[in-house]
C-alpha angles and dihedrals in degrees: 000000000000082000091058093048093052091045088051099052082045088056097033079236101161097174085062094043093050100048087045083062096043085049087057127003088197097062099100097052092048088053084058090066091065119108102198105054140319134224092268091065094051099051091054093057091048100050094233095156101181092042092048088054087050087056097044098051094047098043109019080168083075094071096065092047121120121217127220082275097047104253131135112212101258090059090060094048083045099052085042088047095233093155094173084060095052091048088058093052098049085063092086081055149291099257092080079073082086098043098131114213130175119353091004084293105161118196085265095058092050097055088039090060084045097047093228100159096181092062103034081056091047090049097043092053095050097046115017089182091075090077093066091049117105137188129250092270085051097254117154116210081254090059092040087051092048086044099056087040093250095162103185096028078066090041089060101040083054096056077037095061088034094057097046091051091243096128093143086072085081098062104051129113139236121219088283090055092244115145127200096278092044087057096045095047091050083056090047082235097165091171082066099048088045092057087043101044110354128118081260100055123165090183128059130192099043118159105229095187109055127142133235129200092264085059094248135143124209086253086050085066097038090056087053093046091058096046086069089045148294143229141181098296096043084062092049091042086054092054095052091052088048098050089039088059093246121177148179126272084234086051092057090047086048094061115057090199097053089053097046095057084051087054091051129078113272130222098225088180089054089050098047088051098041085042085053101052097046091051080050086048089050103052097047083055086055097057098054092047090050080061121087119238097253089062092041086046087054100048088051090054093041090048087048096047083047097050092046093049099046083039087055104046081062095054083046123030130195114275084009125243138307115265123204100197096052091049088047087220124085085231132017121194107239129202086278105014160349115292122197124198116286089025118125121260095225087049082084088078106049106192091054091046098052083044089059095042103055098047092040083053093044091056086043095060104039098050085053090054091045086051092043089054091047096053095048101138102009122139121274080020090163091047091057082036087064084034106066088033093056094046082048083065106046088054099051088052094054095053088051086051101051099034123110110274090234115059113186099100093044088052089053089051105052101043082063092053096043095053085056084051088049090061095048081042087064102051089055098051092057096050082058097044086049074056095051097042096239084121133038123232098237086188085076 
């Protein structure tokens, strides 16, 4: 009778399974008994989603079972991509997402040797967790992805671990002490390092020269690597490593200074967000070069224009300044308030001279940071460096200067208005972080 079970959860046959169980009640909890495997198992290799639900319902134990493998049956429907079924199982809870089975394999790790995509993003939705397990040789899913060459399984774990902030994952070690990037350099994988260290990264963070127990850096292999032969992507994956700053293992050894600061606890959380900005440094940098000289040339012309006008609105206000001399008195009481000499006129109505200030400001700033951009590797780069933070200055003091000697309405004023610029702001910001790859553009 245990043969038929076992043939109706292989065929998805319910009647069968039904009138076994009318036959004995019993019949279940006897299959339990059995070392090798029980129903459930079978059923999740064979994809039999509504058996699998009867199963499941009569004998949730079933779900946390090995096999003589060692395998539970949620690792078998992971490794065969049967993602309907996994979602059955996960019914009796999440928590057997971290079920560990032979050699410390959870369900993730599984999927991720397989390269089921579906079902690495499913668990680690569920159970987000699953991504810091390891096996008992210390492999992550990540390192078992990048091992059986499962190039956008590994693509997803990495927006995965992006996403969930857990960006420390990709730089742990297995027992030899080889990160990610060690494992995908020893497969010569450049559409991983790219994603680790290339101009197209999706992580951030990553430590390039780390070394392993062999006492070897990623760029130790790579150098071995090239000394049997090189192609085409041998020669991409060295100029990643060299515009990344990757050394030798004997180069670290070499610098006290590097190795003390390996020797010292690190900030993992300083080097993620230091990582970040320069790959947002990076890709602004990247728009600007994508764009032919004549339009660089024009927005030089349009941000100078910009900076000289908004420079020049400071120097000349509006209605122009109070003058003591003129007015033969050192204050004279105004239709608001009180003015006092070198003030601006306009200062005498607060609101519309916040109003002016924060959007002449606003011009200001951003045209210095186009021009900034622009000028990104030119020659006497530090002297226009001092240059546009002196005449920055030189504008913020004058606006003190100007500005009305009580403050309160202003304040109202340009909180209101800085709220509206936080909104643009915004906007902005998610068109960088598209840039940077922190959001998707759902348009494409």
């Amino acid at each position: 009778m245990e043969s038929r079970l076992f043939e109706a959860a292989r065929c998805g046959d319910i009647s069968a399974f039904h009138s076994l169980l009318e036959e004995d009640p019993f019949l279940l909890d006897r299959v339990a008994l059995n070392p090798v495997y029980n129903p459930l198992h079978v059923s999740a290799l064979a994809g039999q989603v509504e058996i699998t639900k009867e199963i499941v319902s009569r004998k949730p134990a079933f779900t946390r079972e090995l096999n003589e493998n060692g395998f539970s049956p949620i690792h078998v429907a992971s490794a065969n991509g049967h993602i309907e079924i996994i979602r059955e199982l996960m019914r009796v809870g999440y928590d057997i997402c971290l079920l560990k089975g032979k050699d410390g394999k959870v369900p993730l790790h599984c999927a991720a040797l397989k390269g089921r995509v579906d079902v690495v993003k499913e668990l680690v939705w569920a159970c987000p967790e699953s991504l810091k397990q390891v096996t008992a040789c210390g492999e992550t899913a990540l390192h078992l992805a990048v091992k059986s060459n499962q190039i956008e399984a590994a693509r997803v774990l990495i927006e995965e671990i992006r996403r969930l902030q857990m960006m420390e994952i990709l730089n742990w070690k297995d027992t030899e002490g080889n990160t990610v990037l060690h494992q995908a350099t020893f497969n010569r994988q450049h559409e991983i390092i790219s994603l680790l260290i290339g101009g197209e990264a999706l992580a951030c963070g990553v430590n390039i020269n780390s070394v392993n127990t062999s006492g070897f850096t990623p760029k130790d292999v790579l150098d071995l690597l090239l000394q049997t032969g090189s192609d085409f992507h041998d020669i991409h994956i060295y100029q990643m490593f060299q515009q990344a700053g990757a050394v030798t293992a004997q180069e670290i050894t070499r610098d006290p200074a590097y190795f003390r600061t390996q020797r010292e606890p690190i900030n993992t959380a300083y080097i993620v967000q230091s990582a970040c900005s320069w790959n947002l440094w990076k890709e602004l940098m990247k728009e600007v070069a994508e764009s032919s000289t004549e339009t660089q040339n024009a927005l030089m012309v349009v941000a100078v224009l910009i900076a000289s006008v908004t420079y020049q609105a400071i120097l000349s206000p509006p209605s122009g300044f109070w003058d003591a001399d003129k007015l033969n008195s050192q204050t004279v009481t105004v239709q608001k308030r009180t003015m006092m000499p070198g003030e601006a006129v306009m200062a005498d109505d607060p609101e519309v001279f916040a109003v002016f200030i924060v959007f002449n400001a606003i011009g200001f700033f951003a045209s210095l940071a186009m021009i900034s951009l622009l000028t990104s590797g030119f020659p006497l780069r530090a002297g226009l460096r001092l240059a546009i933070i002196s005449m920055t200055g030189t504008y913020v003091i004058a606006v003190i200067y100007m500005g009305p000697t009580k403050m309160r309405e202003v304040y109202i004023v340009v909180i209101f208005m800085g709220l509206l610029f936080v909104a643009e702001l915004v906007r902005f910001t998610m068109w960088l972080l598209k840039k940077w790859g922190v959001l998707t553009d759902t348009r494409s």
